[in-house]
C-alpha positions as CSV (number, residue, x, y, z in Angstrom):
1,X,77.0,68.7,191.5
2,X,79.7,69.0,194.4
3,X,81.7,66.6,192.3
4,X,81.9,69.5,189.6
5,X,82.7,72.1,191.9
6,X,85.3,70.1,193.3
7,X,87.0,69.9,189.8
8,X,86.5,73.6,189.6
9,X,87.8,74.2,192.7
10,X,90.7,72.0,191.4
11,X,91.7,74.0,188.6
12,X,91.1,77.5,189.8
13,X,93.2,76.5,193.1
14,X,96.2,74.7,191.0
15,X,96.2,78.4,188.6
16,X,96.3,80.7,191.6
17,X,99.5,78.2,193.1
18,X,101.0,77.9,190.4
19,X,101.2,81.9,189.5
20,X,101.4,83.6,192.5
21,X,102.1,81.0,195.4
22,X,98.2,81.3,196.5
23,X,97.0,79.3,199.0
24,X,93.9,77.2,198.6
25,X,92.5,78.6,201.5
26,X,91.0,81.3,198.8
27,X,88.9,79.2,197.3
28,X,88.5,75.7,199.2
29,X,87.7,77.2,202.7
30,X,84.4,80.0,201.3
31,X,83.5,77.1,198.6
32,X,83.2,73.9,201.3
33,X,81.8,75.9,204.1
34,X,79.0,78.2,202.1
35,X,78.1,75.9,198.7
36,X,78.7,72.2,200.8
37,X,77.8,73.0,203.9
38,X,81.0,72.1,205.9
39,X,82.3,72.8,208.6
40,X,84.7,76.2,209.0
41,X,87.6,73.6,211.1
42,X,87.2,70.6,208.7
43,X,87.3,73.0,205.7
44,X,90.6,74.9,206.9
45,X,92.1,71.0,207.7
46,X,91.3,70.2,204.1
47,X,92.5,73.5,202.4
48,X,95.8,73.0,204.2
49,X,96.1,69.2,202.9
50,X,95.4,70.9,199.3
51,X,98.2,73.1,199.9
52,X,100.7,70.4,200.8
53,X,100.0,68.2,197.8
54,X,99.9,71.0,195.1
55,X,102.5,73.1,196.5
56,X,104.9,70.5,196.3
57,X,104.3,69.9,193.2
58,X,104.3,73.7,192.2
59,X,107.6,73.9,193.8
60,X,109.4,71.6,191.7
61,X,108.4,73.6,188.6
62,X,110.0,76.7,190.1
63,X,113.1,74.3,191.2
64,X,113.2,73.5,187.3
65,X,113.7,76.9,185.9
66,X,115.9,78.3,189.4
67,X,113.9,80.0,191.0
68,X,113.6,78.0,194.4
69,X,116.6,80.1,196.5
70,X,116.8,79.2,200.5
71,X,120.0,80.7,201.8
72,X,118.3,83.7,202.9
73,X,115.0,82.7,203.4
74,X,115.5,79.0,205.1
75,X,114.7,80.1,208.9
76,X,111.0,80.0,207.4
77,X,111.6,76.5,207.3
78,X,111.4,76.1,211.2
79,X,108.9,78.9,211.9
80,X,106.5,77.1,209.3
81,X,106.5,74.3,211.3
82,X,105.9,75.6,214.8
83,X,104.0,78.3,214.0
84,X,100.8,76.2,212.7
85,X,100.7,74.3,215.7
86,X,100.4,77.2,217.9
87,X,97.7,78.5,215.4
88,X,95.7,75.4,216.1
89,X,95.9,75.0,219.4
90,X,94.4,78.8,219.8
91,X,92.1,78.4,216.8
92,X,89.9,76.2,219.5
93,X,90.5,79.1,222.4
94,X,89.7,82.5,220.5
95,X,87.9,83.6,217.9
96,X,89.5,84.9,214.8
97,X,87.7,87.8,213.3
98,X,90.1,90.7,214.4
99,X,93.0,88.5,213.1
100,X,91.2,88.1,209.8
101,X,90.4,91.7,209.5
102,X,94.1,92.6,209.9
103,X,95.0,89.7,207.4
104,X,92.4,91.6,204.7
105,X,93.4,94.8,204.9
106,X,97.4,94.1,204.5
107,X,96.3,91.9,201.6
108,X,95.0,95.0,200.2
109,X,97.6,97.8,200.7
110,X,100.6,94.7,199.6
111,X,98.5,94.6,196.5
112,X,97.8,97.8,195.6
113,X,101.5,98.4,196.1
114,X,102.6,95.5,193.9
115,X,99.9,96.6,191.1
116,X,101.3,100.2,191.4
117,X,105.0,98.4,190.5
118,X,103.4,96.3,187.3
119,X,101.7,99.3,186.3
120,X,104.7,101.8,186.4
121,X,107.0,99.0,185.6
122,X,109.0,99.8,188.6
123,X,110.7,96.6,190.0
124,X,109.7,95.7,193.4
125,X,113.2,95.1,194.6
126,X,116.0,97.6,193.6
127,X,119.6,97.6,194.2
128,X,122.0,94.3,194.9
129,X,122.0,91.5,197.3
130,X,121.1,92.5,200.9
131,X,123.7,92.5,203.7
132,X,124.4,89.5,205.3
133,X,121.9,89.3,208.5
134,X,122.6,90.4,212.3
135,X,121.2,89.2,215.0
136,X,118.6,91.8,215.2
137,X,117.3,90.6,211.5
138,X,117.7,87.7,212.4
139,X,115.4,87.5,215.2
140,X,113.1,89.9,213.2
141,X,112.6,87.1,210.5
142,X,112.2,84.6,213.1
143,X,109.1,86.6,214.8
144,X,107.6,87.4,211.3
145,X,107.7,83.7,210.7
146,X,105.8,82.2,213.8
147,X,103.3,85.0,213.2
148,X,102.5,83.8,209.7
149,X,102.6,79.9,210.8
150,X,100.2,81.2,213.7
151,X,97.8,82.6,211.1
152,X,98.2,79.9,209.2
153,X,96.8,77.4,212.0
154,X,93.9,79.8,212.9
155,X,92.9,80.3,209.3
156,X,93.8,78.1,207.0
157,X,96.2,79.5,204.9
158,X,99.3,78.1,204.9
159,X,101.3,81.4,204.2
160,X,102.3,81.4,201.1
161,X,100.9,84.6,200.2
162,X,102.6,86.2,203.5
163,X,105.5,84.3,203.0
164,X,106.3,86.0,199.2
165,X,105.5,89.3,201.4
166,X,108.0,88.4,203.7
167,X,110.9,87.6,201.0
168,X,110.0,90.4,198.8
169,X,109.9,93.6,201.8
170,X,112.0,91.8,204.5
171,X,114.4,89.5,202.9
172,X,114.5,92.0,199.4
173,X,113.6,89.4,197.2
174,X,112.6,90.0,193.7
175,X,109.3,87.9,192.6
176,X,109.6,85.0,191.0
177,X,112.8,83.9,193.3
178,X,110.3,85.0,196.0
179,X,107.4,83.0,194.7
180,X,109.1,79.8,194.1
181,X,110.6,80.0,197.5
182,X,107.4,81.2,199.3
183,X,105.6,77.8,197.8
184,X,107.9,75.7,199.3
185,X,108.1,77.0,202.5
186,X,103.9,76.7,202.0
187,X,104.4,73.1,201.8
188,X,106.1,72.9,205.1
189,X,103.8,75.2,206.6
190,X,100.5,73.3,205.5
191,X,101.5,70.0,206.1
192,X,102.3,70.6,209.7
193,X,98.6,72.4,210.0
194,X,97.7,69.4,208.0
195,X,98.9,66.9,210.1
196,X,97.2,68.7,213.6
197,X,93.8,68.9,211.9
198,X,94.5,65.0,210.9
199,X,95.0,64.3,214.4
200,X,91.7,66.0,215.2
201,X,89.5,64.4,212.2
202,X,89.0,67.6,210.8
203,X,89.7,66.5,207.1
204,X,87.3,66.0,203.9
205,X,89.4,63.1,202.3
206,X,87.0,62.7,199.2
207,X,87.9,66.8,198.6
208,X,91.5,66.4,199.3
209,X,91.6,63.5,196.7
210,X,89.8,65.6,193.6
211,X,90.8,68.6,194.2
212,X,94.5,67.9,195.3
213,X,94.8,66.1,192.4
214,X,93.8,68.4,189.5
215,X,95.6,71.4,191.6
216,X,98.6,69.5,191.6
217,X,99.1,69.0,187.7
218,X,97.2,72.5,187.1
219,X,100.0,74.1,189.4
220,X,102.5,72.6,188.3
221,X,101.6,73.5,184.1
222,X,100.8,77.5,185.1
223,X,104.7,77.2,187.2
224,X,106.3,75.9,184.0
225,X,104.7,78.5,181.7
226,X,105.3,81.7,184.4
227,X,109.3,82.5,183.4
228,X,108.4,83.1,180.0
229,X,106.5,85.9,181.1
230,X,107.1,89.2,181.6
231,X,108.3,89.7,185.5
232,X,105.7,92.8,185.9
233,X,103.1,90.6,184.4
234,X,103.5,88.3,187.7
235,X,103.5,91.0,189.7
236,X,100.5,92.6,188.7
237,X,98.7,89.0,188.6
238,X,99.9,88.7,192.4
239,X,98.9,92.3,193.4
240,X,95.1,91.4,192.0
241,X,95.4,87.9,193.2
242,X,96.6,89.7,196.8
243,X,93.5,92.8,196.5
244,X,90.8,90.0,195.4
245,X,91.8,88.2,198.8
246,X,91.3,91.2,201.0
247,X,88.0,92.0,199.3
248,X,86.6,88.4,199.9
249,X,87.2,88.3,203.1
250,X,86.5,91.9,204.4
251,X,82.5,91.0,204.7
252,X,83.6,88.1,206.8
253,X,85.2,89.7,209.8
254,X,83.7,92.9,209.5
């Protein structure tokens, strides 16, 4: 039986990458700790090892059809390392329910607003190119960043979901540019959480081995088929994806 949810876990995790740069912490963290009875530290360590194997993968199918674009957004790069490791560190020193209530009700208003845009057919990012960044932007993206890699040590989610936020509102990206880019900054991200939860022997390696796996080539299939849809279609898919995650985890922290 847990080797069939694993699978499922596999596939629904790989889809929800490959569309809309989830992270596994959606589905691996709530399935480990309440259907195998693990614990909530081992299961965030495994959901970010997840998240490193099929984000990669993900990434390269975005890479394929363009839509991988760092100049902006490549300060993420260094936040997403740092910030995780701060993120563990307090993850054993304070509890995490007002941080996870804040994190659900943004995933809700970000996804109403990005359902609102598919409905209307309203693109999320009008106009040209942005400015070329000053110092205060500058420092603005860097704070943004450690606060995402922050959450992403305390709770598992290696900010990809934030980081598409971040790109679309702060850095005016428009989606799929923003979603290719936000998954490989979420492999950065998770393998640095990854790597502290290692350290601490917080990882369920027979997890990370079937559902990685099936993720990864899931993933990587959904990123290959997304440019042939409509953009709005993504968006709405990622507004759902965003409301669905708010919803979940409301009756946690509340």
């Amino acid at each position: 039986m847990s080797t069939v949810l694993l699978v499922v876990i596999g596939l629904i995790t790989g889809a929800l990458t490959g569309f809309g740069g989830g992270s596994a912490v959606v589905i691996v963290v709530p399935a480990l700790t309440q259907f195998l009875h693990i614990p909530f530290r081992m299961a965030v360590g495994t959901s970010l090892t997840v998240d490193v194997l099929t984000s990669a993968l993900v990434s390269f199918g975005y890479a394929k059809s363009g839509n991988i674009q760092l100049k902006r957004g490549w300060i993420f790069l260094i936040t997403a390392i740092l910030g995780p490791q701060i993120g563990i560190w307090l993850s054993h020193r304070m509890p995490t329910q007002w941080l996870g209530l804040f994190f659900a009700v943004t995933m809700i208003l970000f996804g109403t607003n990005f359902i609102y845009h598919a409905v209307r057919n309203i693109p999320m990012v009008s106009g040209t190119a942005v400015h070329d960044p000053t110092w205060k932007s500058t420092a603005g993206v860097v704070i943004l960043g450690l606060i995402i890699g922050i959450i992403t040590g305390l709770l598992g989610a290696s900010g990809g979901v934030m980081y598409l936020l971040a790109l679309v509102y702060g850095l005016r990206y428009t989606v799929r540019p923003a979603v290719g880019t936000s998954v490989i900054i979420m492999a950065i991200s998770a393998l640095s959480g990854a790597v502290g939860y290692s350290l601490h022997h917080e990882v369920y390696w027979t997890a990370v081995l079937i559902v990685g796996v099936i993720s990864m080539v899931v993933g990587y299939l959904v990123a290959r088929m997304v440019p042939r849809l409509p953009e709005r279609i993504q968006a709405g898919g990622i507004g759902t994806l965003l409301f669905v995650i708010g919803l979940t985890m409301l009756p946690q922290v509340v």
